[in-house]
GULO-496614 format. One record per residue (C-alpha): residue number from 0; residue in one letter; x, y, z. Coordinates in steps of 0.5 Angstrom, whole numbers, plus 500, padded with zeros to 3 digits. Layout:
% GULO-496614
 pos code  c1  c2  c3
 NUM    a   X   Y   Z
...
This chain:
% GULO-496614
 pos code  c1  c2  c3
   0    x 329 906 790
   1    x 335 906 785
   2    x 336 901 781
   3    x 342 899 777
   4    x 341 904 771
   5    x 341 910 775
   6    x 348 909 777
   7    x 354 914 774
   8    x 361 913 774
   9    x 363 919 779
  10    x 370 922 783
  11    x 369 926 789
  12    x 373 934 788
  13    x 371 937 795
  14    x 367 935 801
  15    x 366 938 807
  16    x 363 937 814
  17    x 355 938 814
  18    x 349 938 819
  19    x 351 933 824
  20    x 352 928 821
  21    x 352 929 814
  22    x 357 931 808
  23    x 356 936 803
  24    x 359 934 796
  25    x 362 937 790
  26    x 363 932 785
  27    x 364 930 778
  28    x 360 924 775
  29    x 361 921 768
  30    x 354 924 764
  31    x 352 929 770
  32    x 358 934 770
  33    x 360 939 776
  34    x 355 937 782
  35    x 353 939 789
  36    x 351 932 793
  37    x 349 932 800
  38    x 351 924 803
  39    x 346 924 809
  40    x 349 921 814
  41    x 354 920 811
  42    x 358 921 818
  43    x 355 916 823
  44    x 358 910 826
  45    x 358 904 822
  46    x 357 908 817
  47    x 363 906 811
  48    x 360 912 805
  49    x 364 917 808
  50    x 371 913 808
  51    x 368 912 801
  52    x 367 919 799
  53    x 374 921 799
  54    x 377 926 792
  55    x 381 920 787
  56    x 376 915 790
  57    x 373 911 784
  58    x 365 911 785
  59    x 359 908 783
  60    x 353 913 785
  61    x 345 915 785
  62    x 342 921 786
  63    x 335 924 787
  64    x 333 930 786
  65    x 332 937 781
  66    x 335 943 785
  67    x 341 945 786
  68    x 344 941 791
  69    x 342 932 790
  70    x 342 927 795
  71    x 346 922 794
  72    x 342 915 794
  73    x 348 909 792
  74    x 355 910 794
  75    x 359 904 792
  76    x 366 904 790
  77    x 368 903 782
  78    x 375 900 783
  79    x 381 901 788
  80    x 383 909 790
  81    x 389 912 786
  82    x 395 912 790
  83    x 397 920 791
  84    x 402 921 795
  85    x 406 928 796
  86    x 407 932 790
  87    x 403 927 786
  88    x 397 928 791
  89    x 398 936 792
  90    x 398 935 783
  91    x 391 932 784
  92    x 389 937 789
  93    x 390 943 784
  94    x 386 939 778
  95    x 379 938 782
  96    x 381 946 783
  97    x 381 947 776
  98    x 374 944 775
  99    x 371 946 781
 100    x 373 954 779
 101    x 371 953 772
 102    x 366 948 770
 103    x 359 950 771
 104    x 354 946 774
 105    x 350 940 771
 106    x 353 941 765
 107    x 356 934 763
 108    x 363 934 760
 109    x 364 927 758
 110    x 370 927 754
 111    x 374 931 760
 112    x 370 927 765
 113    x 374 921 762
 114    x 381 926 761
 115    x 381 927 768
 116    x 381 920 771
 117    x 387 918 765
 118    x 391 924 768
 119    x 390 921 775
 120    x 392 915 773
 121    x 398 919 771
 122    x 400 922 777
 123    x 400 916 781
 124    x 405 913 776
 125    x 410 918 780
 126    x 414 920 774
 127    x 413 926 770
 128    x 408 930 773
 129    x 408 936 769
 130    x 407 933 763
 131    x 401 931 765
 132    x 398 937 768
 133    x 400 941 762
 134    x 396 937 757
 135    x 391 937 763
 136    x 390 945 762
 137    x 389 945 755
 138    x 384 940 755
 139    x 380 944 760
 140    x 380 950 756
 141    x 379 946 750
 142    x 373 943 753
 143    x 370 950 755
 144    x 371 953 749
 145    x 378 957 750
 146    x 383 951 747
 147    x 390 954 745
 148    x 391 957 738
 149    x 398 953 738
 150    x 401 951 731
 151    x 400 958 727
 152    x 403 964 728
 153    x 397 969 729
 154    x 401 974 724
 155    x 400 970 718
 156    x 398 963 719
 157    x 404 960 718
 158    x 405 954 720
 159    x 409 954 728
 160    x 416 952 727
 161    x 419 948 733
 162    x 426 952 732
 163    x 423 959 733
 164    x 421 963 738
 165    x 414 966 739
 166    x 411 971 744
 167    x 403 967 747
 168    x 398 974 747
 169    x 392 970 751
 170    x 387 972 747
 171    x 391 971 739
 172    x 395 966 740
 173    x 402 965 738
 174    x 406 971 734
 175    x 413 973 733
 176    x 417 978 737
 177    x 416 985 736
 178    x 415 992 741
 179    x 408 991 741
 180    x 406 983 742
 181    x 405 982 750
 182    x 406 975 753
 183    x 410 970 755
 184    x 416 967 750
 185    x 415 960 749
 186    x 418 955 744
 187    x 415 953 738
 188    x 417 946 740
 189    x 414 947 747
 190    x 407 949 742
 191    x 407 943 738
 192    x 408 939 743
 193    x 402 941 747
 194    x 399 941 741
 195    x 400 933 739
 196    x 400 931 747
 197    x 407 929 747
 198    x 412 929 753
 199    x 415 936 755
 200    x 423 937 756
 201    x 426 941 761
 202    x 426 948 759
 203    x 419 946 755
 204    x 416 945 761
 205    x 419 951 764
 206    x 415 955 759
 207    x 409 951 758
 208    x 407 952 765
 209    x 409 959 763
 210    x 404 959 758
 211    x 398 955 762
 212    x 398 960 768
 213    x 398 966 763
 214    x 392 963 759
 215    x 388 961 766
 216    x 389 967 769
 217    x 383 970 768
 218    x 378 964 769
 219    x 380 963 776
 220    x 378 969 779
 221    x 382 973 785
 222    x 382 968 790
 223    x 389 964 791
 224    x 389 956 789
 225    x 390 953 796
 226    x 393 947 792
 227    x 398 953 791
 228    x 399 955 798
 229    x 399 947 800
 230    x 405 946 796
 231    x 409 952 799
 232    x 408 950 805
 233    x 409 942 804
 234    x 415 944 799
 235    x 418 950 801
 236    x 418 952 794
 237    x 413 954 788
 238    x 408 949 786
 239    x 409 946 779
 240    x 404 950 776
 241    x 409 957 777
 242    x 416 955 779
């Protein structure tokens, strides 16, 4: 039995439809990371974990288990779900995208863990979405090891200057201009900025949102981002991370 120590603070990223009546679970938890869960039962009547187990969802749960797929013991609701809707919600479906391709398993990441649930917050307020998203992205690269060189120039180590204009080679950094420098043209505004964690302009998002899939690209493998295609689809438009 599970006692009241063995509870961790968790959202749930992904669940599909396993057995009969049983969940299969990705999840991020406070202390544990990216982990796969089986909710056994989770889909019988009467039974209120499945309505619980549902991705922007706060819970309180205990597992069981050393291999790679636990079993959940405890599911309980740790507050009132975050309210995602449209946009906002698709926006919150891209970030567990995020981590379920980049994250590893079982290797916890507490300081994102803590990012994440402040940039679900965010994305509920129905405001500036790609603020958020942006910063996001930076911390998640941050995290595994790939943050962003973004207040000097690769050249020459000078400071970045908000009135210039850089071109972001992904595996340098910011550089100035030139025949042979290979990437996106950003802003040092649109740098510094995400350097600080402060609030993005129009055009600056334009080019942080140029800058980030650059970045990502290569850490998300071949497969399209369903959040992606369900954006297109919903809004008949680029989503808000390539527009």
């Amino acid at each position: 039995m599970s006692s009241r120590h063995d509870l961790f603070l968790a959202f749930v990223l992904h669940r599909r439809e396993y057995g009969n009546t049983s969940l299969l679970l990705e999840i991020l938890g406070a202390g544990q990371g990216r982990c796969a869960a089986i909710a056994k039962g989770a889909r019988r009547p009467r039974q209120t974990a499945s309505a619980l187990l549902q991705p922007f969802q706060p819970l309180w749960l205990a597992m069981t288990g050393r291999g790679e797929v636990r079993t959940l013991t405890v599911v309980e609701e740790a507050g009132a779900p975050l309210r995602l809707q449209g946009a906002s919600l698709l926006a919150g479906f891209y970030l567990n995208e995020l981590l379920l391709r980049m994250l590893a398993r079982h290797d916890p990441h507490d300081a994102l863990f803590v990012f994440y649930q402040s940039t679900l917050s965010h994305l509920a307020e129905d405001g500036d979405l790609e603020t958020p998203l942006r910063h996001f992205e930076c911390r998640l690269l941050a995290e595994l090891g790939y943050g962003l060189r973004l207040d000097r120039v690769v050249d020459d180590g000078a400071p970045v200057a908000a009135e210039a204009v850089y071109v972001y080679e992904r595996e340098r950094g910011p550089c100035r201009p030139s025949a042979s420098a290979l990437g996106p043209r950003v802003s040092g505004a649109t740098l510094l900025a995400l350097a600080h964690d402060q609030p993005l302009a129009d055009e600056q998002r334009r080019e942080a949102r140029a800058l980030l899939r650059h970045v990502l690209e290569p850490h998300l493998g071949d497969r399209p981002l369903k959040s992606r295609e369900l954006y297109r689809r919903w809004f008949a438009t680029e989503p808000i991370d390539e527009k």
